[in-house]
C-alpha positions in Angstrom: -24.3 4.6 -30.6 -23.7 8.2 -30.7 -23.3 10.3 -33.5 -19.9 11.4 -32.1 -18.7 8.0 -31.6 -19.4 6.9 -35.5 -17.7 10.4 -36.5 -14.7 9.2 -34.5 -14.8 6.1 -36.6 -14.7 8.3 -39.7 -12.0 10.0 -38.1 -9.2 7.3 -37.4 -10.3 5.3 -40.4 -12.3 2.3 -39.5 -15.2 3.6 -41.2 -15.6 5.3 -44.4 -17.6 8.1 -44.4 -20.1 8.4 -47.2 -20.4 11.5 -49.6 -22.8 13.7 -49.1 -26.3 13.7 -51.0 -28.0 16.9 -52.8 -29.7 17.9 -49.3 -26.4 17.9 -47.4 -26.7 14.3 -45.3 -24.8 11.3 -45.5 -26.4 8.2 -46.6 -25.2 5.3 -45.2 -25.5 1.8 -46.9 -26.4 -1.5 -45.3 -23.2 -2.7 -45.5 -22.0 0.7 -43.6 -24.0 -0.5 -40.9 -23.0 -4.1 -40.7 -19.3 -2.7 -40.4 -20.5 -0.3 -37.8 -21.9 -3.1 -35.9 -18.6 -5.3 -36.4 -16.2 -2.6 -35.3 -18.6 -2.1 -32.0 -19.2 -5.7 -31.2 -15.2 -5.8 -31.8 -14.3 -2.6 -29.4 -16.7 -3.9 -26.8 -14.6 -6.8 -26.2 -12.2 -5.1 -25.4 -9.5 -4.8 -28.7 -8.1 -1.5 -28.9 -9.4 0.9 -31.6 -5.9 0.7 -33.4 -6.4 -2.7 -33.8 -10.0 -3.0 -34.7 -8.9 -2.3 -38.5 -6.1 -5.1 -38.6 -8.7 -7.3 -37.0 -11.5 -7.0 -39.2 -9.4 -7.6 -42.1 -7.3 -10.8 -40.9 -8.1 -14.1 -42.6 -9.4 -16.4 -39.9 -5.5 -17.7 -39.1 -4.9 -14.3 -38.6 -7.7 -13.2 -36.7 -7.7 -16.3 -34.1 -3.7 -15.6 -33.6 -4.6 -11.8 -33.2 -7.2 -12.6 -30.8 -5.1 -14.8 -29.0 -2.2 -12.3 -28.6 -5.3 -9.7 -27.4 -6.3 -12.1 -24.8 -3.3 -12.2 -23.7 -2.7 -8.8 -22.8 -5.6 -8.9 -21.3 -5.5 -11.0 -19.1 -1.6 -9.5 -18.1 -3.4 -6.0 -17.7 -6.4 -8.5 -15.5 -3.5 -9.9 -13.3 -1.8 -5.8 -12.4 -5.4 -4.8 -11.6 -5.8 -7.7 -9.5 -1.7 -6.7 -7.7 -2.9 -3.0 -7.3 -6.0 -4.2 -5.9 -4.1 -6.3 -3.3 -1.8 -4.0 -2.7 -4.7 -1.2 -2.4 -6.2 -3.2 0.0 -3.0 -3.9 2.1 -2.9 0.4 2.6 -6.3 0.0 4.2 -4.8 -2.6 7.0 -2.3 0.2 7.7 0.7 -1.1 10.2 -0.5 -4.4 8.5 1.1 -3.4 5.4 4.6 -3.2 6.4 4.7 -5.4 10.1 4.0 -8.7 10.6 0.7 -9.6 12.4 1.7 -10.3 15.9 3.1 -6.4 15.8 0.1 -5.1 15.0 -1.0 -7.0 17.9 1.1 -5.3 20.1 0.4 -1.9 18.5 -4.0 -2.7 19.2 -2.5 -3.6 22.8 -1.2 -0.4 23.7 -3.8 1.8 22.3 -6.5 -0.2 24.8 -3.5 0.3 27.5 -4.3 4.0 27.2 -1.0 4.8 25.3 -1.1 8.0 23.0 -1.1 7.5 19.0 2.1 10.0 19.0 4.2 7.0 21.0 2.1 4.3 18.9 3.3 6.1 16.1 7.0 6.2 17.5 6.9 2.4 18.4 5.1 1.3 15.0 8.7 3.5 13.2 11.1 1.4 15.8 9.6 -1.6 14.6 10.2 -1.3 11.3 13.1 -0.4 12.1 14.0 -3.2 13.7 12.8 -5.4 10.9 15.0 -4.0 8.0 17.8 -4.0 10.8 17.6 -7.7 11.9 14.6 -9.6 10.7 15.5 -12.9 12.0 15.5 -11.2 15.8 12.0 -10.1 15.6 10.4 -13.4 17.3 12.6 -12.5 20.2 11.9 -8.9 20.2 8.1 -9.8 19.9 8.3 -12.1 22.8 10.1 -9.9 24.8 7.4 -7.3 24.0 4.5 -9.6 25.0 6.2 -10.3 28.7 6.4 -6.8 29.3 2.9 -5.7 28.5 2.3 -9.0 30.8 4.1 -7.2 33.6 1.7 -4.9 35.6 5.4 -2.7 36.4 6.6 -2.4 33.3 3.4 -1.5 31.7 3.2 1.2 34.1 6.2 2.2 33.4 5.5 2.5 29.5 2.9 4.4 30.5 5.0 7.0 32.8 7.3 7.3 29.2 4.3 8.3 27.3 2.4 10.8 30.0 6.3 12.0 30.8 6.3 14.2 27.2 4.0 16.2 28.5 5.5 16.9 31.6 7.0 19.9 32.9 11.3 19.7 32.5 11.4 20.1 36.4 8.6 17.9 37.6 10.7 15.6 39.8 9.0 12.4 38.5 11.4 13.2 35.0 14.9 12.6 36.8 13.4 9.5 38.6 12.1 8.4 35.3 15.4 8.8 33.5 17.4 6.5 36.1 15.0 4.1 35.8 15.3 4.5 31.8 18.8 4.0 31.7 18.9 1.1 34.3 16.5 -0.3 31.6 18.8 0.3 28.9 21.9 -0.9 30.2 19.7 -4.0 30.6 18.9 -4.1 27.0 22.4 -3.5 25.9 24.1 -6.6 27.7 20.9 -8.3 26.5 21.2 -7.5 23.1 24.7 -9.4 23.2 26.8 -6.8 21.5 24.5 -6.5 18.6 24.8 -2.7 18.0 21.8 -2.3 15.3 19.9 -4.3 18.1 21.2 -1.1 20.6 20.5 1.2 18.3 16.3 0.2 18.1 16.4 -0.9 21.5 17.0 2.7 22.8 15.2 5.0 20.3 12.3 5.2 22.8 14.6 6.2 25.3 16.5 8.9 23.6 13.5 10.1 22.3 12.2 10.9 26.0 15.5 12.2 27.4 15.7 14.7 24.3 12.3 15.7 24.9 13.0 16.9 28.3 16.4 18.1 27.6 15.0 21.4 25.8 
């Protein structure tokens, strides 16, 4: 133990500090160091040093109920470390955090397709989207998402949307990429049913290219 550490003691009370002698050092009794030892072997269990004192001086009633009531905080303080750890390791998953497993799926799948992390990015947003919007539709929407990544056409086609950003305005694959865009989301809308938050997600993609080659 550190000379600091018994001078703290002094300091917030849980040890009295002993007078000086003629040559100007303290001289500290056995029972000095038995305390010392208690208030140690008491801090190291973790009690608080503003409770060390009340501790120390409880009747054994007192001192189980106030070890008891310790414990118990403990353990709560045990059970947030073990949330923010959870939730600490949740952030490390990423999209896992905040999509459900079979999105991330999809996600992994288009990275190996080739597709930039900008539209990755841009689909992992529309997907959570989606979810706050209509949770109960997302089987659907994942299904749907899994047929068209099964489709050699329509894959291409996602690709073509993601290349397409970094096209020039008048390359005349844009305009032929457009009508086939909005043949697509005509086909989504009557799909959809009439649900407009369904619309809404369903065409962010697609706005999202038009307005990028609108400028």
């Amino acid at each position: 133990m550190t000379v600091r550490t018994v001078r703290h003691y002094h300091h917030i009370g849980l040890l009295p500090e002993p007078d000086r002698d003629a040559s100007g050092y303290r001289r500290y009794s056995a029972q000095a160091a038995v305390d010392l030892i208690r208030i140690r072997t008491i801090a190291d269990a973790g009690v608080p040093l503003a409770r060390v004192d009340a501790v120390l001086r409880a009747q054994p009633a007192e001192f189980a109920a106030a070890i008891a009531e310790i414990d118990a905080e403990l353990r709560s303080k045990v059970d947030q470390l073990t949330e923010h750890r959870r939730r600490i390791a949740a952030l490390a998953g990423g999209e896992g955090l905040v999509l459900p497993p079979e999105v991330v799926v999809i996600l992994d799948r288009m990275r190996e397709l080739g597709v930039s992390e900008r539209t990755v990015r841009l689909e992992r947003d529309t997907w959570i989207l989606m979810q706050a919007l209509d949770p109960i539709a997302m089987p659907q929407w994942i299904q749907d998402r899994y047929a068209r990544f099964d489709d050699p056409a329509k894959t291409h086609q996602y690709l073509l949307c993601d290349q397409s950003i970094d096209w020039d305005p008048r390359d005349p694959r844009v305009d032929r990429l457009i009508d086939e865009l909005d043949v697509w989301q005509i086909e989504q809308e009557s799909d959809s049913g009439g649900h407009g938050d369904l619309t809404l997600v369903s065409v962010r993609v697609v706005g999202f290219q038009k307005s990028a080659h609108a400028s």
